[in-house]
C-alpha positions as CSV (number, residue, x, y, z in Angstrom):
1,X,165.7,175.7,89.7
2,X,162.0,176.8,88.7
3,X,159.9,174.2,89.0
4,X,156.3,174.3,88.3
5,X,152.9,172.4,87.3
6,X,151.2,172.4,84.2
7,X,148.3,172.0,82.4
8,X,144.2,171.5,83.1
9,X,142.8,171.7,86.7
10,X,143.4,168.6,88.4
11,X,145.8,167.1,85.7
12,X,148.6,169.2,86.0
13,X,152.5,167.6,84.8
14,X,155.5,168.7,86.8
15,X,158.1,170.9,85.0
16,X,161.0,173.1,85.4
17,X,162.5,176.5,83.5
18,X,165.4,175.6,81.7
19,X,168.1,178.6,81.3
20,X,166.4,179.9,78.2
21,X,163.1,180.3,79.7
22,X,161.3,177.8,78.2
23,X,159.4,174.8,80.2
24,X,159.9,171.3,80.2
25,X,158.0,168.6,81.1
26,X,159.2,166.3,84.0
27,X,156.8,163.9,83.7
28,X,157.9,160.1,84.0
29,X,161.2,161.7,85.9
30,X,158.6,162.8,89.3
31,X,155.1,162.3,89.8
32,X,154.4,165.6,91.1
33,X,156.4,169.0,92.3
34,X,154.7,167.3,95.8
35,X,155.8,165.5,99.1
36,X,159.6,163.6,98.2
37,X,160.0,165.7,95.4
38,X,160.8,168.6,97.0
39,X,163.0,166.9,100.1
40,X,166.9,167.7,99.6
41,X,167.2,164.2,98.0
42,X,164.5,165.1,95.4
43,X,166.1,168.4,94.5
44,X,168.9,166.9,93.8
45,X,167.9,164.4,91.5
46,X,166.6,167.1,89.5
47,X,169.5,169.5,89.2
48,X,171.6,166.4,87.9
49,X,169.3,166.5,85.2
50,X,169.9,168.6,81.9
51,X,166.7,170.7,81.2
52,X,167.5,170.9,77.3
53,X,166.7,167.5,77.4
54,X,163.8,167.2,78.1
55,X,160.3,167.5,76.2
56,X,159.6,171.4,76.1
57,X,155.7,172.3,76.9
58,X,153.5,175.0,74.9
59,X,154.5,178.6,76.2
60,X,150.8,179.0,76.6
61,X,149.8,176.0,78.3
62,X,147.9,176.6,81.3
63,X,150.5,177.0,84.8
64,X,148.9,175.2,87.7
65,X,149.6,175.6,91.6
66,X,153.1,175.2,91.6
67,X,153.1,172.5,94.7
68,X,150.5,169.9,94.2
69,X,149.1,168.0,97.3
70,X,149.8,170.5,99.4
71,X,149.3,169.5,103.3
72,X,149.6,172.0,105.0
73,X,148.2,175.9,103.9
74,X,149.7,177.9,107.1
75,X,149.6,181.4,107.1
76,X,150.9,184.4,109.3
77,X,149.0,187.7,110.2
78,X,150.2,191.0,110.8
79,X,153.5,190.3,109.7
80,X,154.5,193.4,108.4
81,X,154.2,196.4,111.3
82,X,153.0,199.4,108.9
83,X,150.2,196.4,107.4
84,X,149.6,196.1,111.6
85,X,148.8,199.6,111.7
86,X,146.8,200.1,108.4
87,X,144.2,197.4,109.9
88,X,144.3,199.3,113.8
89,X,145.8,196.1,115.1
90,X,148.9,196.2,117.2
91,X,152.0,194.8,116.3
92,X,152.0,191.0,117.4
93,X,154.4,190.2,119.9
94,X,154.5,186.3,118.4
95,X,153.7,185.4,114.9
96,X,149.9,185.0,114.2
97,X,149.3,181.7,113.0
98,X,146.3,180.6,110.5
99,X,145.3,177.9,108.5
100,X,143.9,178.8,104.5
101,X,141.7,175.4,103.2
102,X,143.9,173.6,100.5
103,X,140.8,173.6,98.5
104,X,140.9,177.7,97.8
105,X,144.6,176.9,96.5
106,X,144.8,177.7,92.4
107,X,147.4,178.3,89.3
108,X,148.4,181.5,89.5
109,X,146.9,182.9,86.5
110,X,143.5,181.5,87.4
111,X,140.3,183.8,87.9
112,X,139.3,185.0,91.5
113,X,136.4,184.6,92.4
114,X,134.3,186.9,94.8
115,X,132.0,184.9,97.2
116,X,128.3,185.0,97.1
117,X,126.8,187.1,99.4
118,X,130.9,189.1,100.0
119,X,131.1,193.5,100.3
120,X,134.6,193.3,100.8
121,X,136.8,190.8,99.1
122,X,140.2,192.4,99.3
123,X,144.2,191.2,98.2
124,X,147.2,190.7,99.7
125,X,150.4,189.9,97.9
126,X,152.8,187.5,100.3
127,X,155.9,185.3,100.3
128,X,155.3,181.6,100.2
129,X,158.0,179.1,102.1
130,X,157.1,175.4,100.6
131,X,158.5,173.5,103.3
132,X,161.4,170.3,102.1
133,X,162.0,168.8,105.1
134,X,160.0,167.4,108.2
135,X,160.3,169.9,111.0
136,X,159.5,169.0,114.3
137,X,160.9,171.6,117.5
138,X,163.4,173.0,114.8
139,X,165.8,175.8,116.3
140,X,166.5,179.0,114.3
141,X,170.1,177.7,113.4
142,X,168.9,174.7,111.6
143,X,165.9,176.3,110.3
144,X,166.5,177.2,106.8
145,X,167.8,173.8,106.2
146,X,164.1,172.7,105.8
147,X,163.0,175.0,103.3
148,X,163.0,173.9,99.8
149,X,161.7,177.2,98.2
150,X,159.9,180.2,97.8
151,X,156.9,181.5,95.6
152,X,154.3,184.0,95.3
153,X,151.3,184.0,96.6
154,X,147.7,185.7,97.0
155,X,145.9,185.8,100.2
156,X,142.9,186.9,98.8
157,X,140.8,187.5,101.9
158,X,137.0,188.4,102.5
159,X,137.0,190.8,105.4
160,X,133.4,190.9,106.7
161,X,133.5,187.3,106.7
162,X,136.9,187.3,108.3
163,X,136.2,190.3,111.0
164,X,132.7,190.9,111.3
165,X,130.9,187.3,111.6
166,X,132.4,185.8,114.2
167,X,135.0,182.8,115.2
168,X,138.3,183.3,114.0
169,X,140.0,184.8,110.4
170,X,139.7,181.3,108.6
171,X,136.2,181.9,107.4
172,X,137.3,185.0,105.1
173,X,140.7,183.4,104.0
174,X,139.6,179.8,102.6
175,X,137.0,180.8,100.2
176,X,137.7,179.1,96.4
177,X,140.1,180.6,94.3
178,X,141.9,182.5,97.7
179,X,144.9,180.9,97.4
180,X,146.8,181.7,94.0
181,X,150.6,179.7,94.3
182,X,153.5,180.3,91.7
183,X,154.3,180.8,88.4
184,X,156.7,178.5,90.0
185,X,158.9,177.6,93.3
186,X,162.1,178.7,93.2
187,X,164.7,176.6,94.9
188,X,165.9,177.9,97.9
189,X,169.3,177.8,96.6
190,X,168.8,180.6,94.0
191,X,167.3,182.9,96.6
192,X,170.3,183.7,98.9
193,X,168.4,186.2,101.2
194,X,164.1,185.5,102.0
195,X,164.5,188.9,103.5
196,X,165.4,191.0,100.7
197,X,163.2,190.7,98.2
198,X,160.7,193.7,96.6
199,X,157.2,193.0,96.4
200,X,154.0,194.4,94.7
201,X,150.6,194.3,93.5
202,X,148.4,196.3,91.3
203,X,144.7,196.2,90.8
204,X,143.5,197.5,86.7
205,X,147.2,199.0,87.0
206,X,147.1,201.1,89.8
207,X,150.0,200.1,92.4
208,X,148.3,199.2,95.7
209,X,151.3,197.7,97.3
210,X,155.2,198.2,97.0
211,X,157.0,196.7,100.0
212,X,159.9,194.1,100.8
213,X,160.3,191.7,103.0
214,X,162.9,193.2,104.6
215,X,160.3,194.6,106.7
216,X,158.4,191.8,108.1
217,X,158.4,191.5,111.6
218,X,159.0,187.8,112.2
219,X,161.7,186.7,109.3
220,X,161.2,183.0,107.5
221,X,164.0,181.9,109.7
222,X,161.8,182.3,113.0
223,X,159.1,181.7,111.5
224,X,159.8,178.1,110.3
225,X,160.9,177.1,114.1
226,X,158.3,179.1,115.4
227,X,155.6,177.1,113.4
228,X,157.5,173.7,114.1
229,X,157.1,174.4,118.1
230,X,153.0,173.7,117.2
231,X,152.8,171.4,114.4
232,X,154.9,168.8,112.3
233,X,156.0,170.4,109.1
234,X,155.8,168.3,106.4
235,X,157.4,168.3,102.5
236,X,154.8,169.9,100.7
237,X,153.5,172.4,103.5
238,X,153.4,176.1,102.6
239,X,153.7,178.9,104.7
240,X,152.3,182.2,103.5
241,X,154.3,184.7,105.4
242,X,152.2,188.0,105.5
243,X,151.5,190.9,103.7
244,X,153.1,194.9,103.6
245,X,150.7,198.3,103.4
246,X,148.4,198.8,101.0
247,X,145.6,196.5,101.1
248,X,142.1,197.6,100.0
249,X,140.7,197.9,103.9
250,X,143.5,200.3,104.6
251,X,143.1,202.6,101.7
252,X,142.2,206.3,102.6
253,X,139.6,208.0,102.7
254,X,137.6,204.6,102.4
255,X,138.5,200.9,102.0
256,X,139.0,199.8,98.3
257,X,137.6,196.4,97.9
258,X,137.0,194.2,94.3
259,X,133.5,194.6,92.6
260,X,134.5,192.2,89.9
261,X,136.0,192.8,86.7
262,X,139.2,193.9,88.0
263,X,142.6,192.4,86.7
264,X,145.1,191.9,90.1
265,X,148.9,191.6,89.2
266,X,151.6,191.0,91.4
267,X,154.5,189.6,91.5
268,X,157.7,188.8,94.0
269,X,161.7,189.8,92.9
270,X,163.3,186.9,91.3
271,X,159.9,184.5,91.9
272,X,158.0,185.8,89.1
273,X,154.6,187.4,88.4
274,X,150.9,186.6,88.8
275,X,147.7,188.1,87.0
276,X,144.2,187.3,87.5
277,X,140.9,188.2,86.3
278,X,138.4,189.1,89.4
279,X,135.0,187.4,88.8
280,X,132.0,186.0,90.7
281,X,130.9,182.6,92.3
């Protein structure tokens, strides 16, 4: 299943693809694409229900964030080695954990926006893992069993503020608008392997990244019973799982970073596409 939130900031509807493409409203069925929802309970209340019948939604309606209420933003540096090396950091020997603020989470399609006072706001197209089921000290056998689905995400980072003024990254990764989620989650059932999937992202057409995540260096497998040896995961929680080559500080000669202006696409194999419009705070 794609399921998904539409419509205006802060009033999204949940919805799901139906097999033509087209989206349908699931409001009245589920409050939100949120919390129960997305447990394995949840899920399958919703595949035993026909898409066709339900109301269909304007193509061009707005597509929100496509979990709502999200708990938990938890993301993981350096996960890719050759993205290690293009920043001149070593290769972690355990997964880097940080935490994004919920409140730079946004619909895919919505306008970044580059901090006041920011040099070098940069991109990095990632994997998101929207947790289904609470994890608590979860081995690597059981897992995937707590995984619910996977989207695209942005982690639209500010360097200087995340390198250069101190404290840890958090400060140059929680800025509004620095967390793009979706077009939609796809249920983990209709991705068979997390670590096989090509990835990319272009700034005003020019192809900036073009990895997989065959070549992360922790796998969503570890990862999820890494995370749950240091905090309850919780329906609802995303992890954003890290990022390959080819982000602006690790072009050559110089670092490439957004001015404003810009349009970003990107997108994930089989979890669909995002596009936004760079502006200003």
């Amino acid at each position: 299943m794609k399921l998904l939130r539409v419509g205006q900031p802060g009033a999204e509807v949940p919805a799901i693809v139906d097999a033509a493409g087209r989206i349908r409203s699931l409001q009245g069925i589920v409050p939100d694409i949120a919390g129960a929802t997305l447990t394995p309970d949840g899920l399958a209340r919703l595949r035993a229900i026909d898409p066709a019948t339900l109301p269909e939604l304007p193509a061009d309606a707005r597509i929100g964030p496509c979990v709502g209420q999200v708990g938990k933003f938890i993301c993981i540096g350096l996960n890719y080695a050759d993205h290690a090396a293009e920043s001149n950091l070593p290769v972690p020997k355990e997964p880097v954990i940080f935490l994004k603020a919920n409140s730079a989470i946004v619909g895919p399609n919505d306008d970044v926006l580059i901090p006041r006072g920011s040099q070098k706001t940069d991109w990095e197209v990632e994997l998101g893992v929207v947790i289904g089921k609470r994890a608590s000290y979860v081995s690597e056998a059981e897992a995937m069993d707590h995984v619910a689905g996977y989207c695209v995400i942005n982690d639209v980072s500010e360097r200087e503020f995340q390198i250069e003024r101190g404290g840890t990254w958090d400060k140059g990764k929680g800025c509004d608008t620095f967390g793009p989620l979706g077009p939609w989650m796809v249920t983990a059932d209709e991705v068979p392997d997390p670590q096989n999937l090509g990835m990319w992202l272009e700034v005003d057409g020019h192809r900036y990244q073009n990895g997989s995540t065959k070549t992360m260096v922790f796998g969503v497998r570890h990862l999820v019973h890494y995370v749950s040896q240091f905090m309850t995961l919780h329906p609802g929680d995303v992890i954003s799982t890290g990022t390959p080559p080819g982000v602006g500080m690790g072009q050559k000669p110089a670092p490439v970073y957004l001015k404003g202006g810009e349009v970003i696409r990107l997108g994930i194999e089989g979890l669909g596409e995002q596009r936004q419009k760079v502006g200003h705070a």
